[in-house]
Backbone as JSON, one array per atom type, in Angstrom:
{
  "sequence": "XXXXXXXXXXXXXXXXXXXXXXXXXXXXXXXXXXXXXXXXXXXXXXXXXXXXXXXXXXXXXXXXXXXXXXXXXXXXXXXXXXXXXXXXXXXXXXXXXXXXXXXXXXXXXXXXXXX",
  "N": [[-10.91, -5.87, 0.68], [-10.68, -2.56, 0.52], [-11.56, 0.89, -0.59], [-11.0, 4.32, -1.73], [-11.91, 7.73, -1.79], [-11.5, 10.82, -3.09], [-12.2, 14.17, -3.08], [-14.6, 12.89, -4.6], [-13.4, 11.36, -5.8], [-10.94, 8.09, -7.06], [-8.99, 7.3, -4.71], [-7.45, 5.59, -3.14], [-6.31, 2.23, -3.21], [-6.84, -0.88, -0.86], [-5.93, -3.2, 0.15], [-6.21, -6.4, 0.88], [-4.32, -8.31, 3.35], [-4.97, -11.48, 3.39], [-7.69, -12.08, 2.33], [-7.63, -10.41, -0.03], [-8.06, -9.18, -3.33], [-5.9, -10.79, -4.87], [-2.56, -9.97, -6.25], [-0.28, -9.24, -8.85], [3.67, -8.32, -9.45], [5.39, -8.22, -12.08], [5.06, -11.57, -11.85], [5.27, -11.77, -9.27], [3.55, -12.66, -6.36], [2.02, -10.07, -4.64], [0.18, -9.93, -2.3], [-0.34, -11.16, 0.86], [2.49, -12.51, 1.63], [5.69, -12.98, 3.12], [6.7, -9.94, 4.97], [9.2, -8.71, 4.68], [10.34, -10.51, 2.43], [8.5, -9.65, 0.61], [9.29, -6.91, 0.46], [12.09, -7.06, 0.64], [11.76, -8.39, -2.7], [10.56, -5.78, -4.02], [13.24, -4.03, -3.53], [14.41, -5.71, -5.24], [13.22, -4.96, -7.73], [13.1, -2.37, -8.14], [15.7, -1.84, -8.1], [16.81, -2.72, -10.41], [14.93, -2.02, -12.31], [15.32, 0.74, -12.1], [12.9, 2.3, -10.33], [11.92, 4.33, -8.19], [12.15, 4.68, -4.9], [10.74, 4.59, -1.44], [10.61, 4.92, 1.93], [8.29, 4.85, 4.48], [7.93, 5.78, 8.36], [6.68, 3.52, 9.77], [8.21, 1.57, 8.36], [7.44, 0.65, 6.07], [7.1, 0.09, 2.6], [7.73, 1.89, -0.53], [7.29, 1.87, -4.13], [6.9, 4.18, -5.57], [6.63, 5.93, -8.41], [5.37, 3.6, -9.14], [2.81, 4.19, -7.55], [2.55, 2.34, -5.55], [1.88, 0.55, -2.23], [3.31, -0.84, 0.43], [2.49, -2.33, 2.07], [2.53, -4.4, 5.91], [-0.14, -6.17, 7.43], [-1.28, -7.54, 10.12], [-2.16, -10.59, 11.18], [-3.77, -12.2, 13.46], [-1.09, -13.73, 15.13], [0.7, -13.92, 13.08], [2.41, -11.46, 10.52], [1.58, -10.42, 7.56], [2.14, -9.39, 3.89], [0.57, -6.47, 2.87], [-0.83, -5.1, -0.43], [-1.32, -1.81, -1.08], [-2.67, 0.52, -3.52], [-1.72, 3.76, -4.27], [-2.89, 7.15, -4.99], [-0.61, 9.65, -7.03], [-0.43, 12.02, -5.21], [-1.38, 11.19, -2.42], [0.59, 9.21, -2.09], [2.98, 11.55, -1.86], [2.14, 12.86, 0.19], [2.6, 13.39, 3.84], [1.08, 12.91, 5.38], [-1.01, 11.17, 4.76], [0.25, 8.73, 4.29], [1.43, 8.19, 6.31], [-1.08, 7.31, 8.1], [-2.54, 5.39, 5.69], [-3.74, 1.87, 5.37], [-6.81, 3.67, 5.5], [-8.85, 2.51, 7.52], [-10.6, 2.79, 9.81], [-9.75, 5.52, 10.56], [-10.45, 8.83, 11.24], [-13.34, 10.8, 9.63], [-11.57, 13.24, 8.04], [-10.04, 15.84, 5.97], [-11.44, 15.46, 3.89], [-11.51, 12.41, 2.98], [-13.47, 9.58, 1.99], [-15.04, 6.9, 2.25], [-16.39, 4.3, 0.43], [-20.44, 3.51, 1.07]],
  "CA": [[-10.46, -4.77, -0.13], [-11.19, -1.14, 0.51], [-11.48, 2.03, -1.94], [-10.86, 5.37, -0.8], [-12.28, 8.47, -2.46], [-10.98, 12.02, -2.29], [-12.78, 14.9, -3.96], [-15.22, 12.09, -5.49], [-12.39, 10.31, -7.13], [-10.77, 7.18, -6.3], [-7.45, 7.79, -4.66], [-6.82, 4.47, -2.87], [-7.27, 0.68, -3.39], [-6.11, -1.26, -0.14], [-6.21, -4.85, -1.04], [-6.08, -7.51, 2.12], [-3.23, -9.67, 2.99], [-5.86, -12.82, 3.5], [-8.48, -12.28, 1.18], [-6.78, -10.07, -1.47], [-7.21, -10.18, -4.27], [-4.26, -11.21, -5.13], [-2.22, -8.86, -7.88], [1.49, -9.12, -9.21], [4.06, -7.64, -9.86], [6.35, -9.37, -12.62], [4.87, -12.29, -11.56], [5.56, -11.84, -7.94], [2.11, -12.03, -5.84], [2.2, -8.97, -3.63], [-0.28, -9.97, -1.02], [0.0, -12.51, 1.58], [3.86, -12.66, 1.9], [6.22, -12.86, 4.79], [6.79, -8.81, 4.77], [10.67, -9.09, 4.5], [10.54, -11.27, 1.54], [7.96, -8.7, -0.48], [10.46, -6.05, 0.44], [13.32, -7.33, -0.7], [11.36, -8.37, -4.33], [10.5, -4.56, -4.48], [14.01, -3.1, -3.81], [15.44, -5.8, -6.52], [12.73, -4.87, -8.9], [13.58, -1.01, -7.84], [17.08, -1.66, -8.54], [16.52, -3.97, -11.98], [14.02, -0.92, -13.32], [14.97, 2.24, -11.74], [11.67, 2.88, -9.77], [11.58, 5.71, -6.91], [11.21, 4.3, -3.71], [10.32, 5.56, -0.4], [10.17, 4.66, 3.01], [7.76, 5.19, 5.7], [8.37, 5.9, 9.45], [6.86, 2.27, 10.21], [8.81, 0.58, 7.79], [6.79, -0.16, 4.95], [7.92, 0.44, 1.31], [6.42, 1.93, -1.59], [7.7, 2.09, -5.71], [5.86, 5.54, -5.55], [6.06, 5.83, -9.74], [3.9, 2.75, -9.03], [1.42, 3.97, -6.61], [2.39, 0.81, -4.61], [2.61, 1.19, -1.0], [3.26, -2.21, 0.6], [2.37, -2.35, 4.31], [2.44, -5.06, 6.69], [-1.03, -6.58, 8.55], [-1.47, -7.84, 11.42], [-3.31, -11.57, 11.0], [-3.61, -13.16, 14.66], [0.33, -13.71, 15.21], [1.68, -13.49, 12.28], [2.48, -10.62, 9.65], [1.9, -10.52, 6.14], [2.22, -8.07, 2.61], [-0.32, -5.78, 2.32], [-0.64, -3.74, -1.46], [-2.05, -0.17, -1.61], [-2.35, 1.33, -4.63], [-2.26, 5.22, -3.91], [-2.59, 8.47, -6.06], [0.8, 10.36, -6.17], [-0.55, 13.29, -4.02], [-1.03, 10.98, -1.04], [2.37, 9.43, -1.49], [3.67, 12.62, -1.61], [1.9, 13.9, 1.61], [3.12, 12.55, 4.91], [-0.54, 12.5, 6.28], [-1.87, 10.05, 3.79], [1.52, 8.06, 3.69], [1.66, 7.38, 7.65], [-2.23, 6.58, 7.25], [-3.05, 4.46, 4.57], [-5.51, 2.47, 4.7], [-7.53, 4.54, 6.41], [-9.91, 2.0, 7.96], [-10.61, 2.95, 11.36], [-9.34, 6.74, 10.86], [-12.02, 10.0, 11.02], [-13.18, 11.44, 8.02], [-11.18, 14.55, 7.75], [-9.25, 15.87, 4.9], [-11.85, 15.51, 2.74], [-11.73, 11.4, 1.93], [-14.27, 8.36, 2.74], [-15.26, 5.23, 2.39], [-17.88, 4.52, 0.14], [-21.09, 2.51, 1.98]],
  "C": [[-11.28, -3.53, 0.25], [-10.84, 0.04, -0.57], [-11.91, 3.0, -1.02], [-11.28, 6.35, -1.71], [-11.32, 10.0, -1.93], [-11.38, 12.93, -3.5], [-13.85, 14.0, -4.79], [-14.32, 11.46, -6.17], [-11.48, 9.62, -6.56], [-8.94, 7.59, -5.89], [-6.45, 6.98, -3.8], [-7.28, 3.15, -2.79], [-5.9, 0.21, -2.02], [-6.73, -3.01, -0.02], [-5.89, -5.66, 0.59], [-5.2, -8.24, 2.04], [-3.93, -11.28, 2.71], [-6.65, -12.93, 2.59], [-8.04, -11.62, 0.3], [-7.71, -9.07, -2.08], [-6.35, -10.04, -4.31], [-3.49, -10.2, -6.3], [-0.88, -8.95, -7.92], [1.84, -8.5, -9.69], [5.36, -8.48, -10.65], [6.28, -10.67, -12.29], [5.22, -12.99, -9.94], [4.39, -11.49, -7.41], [2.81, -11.25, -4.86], [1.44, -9.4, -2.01], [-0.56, -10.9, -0.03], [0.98, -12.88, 2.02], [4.27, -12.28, 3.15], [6.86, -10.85, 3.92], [8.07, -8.72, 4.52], [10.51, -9.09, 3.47], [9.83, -10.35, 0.05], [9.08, -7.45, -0.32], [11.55, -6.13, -0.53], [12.96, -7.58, -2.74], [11.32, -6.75, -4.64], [11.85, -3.42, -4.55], [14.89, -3.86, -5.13], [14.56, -5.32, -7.67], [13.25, -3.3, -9.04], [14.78, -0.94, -9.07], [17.56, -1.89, -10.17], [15.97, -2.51, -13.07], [13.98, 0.12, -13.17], [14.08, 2.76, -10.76], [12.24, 3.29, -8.53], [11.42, 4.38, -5.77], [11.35, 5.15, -2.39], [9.64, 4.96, 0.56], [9.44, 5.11, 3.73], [8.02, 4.9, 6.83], [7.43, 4.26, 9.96], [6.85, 1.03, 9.26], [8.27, 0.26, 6.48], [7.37, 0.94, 3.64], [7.24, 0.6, -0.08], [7.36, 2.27, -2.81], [6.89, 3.04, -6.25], [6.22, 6.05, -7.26], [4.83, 4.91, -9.91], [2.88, 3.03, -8.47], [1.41, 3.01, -5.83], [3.02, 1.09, -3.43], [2.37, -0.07, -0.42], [3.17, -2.11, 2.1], [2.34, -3.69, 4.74], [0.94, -5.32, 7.24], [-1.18, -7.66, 9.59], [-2.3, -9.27, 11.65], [-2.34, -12.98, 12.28], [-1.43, -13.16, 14.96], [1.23, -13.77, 14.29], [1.07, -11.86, 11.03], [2.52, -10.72, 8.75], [1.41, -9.44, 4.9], [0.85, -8.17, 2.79], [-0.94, -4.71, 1.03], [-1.68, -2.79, -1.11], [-1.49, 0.35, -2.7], [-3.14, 2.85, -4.3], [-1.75, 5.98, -5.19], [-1.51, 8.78, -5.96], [0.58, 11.13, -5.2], [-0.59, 12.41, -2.74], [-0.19, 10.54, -0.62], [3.12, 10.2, -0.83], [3.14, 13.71, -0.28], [1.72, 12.94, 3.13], [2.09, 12.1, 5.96], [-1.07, 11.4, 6.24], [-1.17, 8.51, 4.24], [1.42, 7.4, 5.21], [0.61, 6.67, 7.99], [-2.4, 5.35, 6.91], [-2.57, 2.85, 5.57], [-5.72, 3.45, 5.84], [-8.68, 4.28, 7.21], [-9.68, 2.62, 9.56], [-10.11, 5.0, 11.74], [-10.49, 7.93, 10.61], [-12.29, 10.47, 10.44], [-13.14, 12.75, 8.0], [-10.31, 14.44, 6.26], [-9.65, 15.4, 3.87], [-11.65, 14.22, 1.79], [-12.34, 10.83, 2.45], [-14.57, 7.65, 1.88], [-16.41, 4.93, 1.62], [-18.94, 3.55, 0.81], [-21.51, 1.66, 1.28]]
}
């Protein structure tokens, strides 16, 4: 799990597909899943409750009323759900959004990592 700051204040939790923790949604675990399969739960819950959603240019899918931005990682040959819970502002800014997490990226724009 990583925590992201911005201005001193927390503005993203990026949660591990392998170690987690784990967190649901309607009793659907989010992290660990074949990426597909969390997808599809989030456009029927979308559809079921209304919630916003919003794609990113590599695919991943976020219920941006929720702050939930569901990415894909990368573990040895296979792929599995990743949750981020982001502020709205970095939803809403295409920097953050293509981004997130932000492990491995340079600390501009005014967010980091705490040590």
């Amino acid at each position: 799990m990583a925590a992201f700051y911005d201005a001193g204040k927390l503005a993203c939790v990026a949660l591990d597909a392998v170690t987690g923790p784990q967190v649901y949604l309607a009793g659907f675990a989010l992290a660990g899943r074949d990426p597909e399969q969390a997808h599809q739960y989030l456009l029927d819950c979308a559809a079921e409750h209304g919630n916003c959603l919003l794609y990113t240019p590599d695919d991943s899918l976020s219920l941006t009323d929720l702050g939930l931005l569901l990415r894909a990682q990368q573990i040895a040959d296979v792929r599995l759900s990743r949750p981020l819970f982001v502020i709205e502002e970095w939803l809403d800014s295409e920097y953050y959004r293509e981004r997130l997490p932000l492990e491995g990226t340079p600390a501009t724009h005014g967010w980091a990592r705490p040590s």
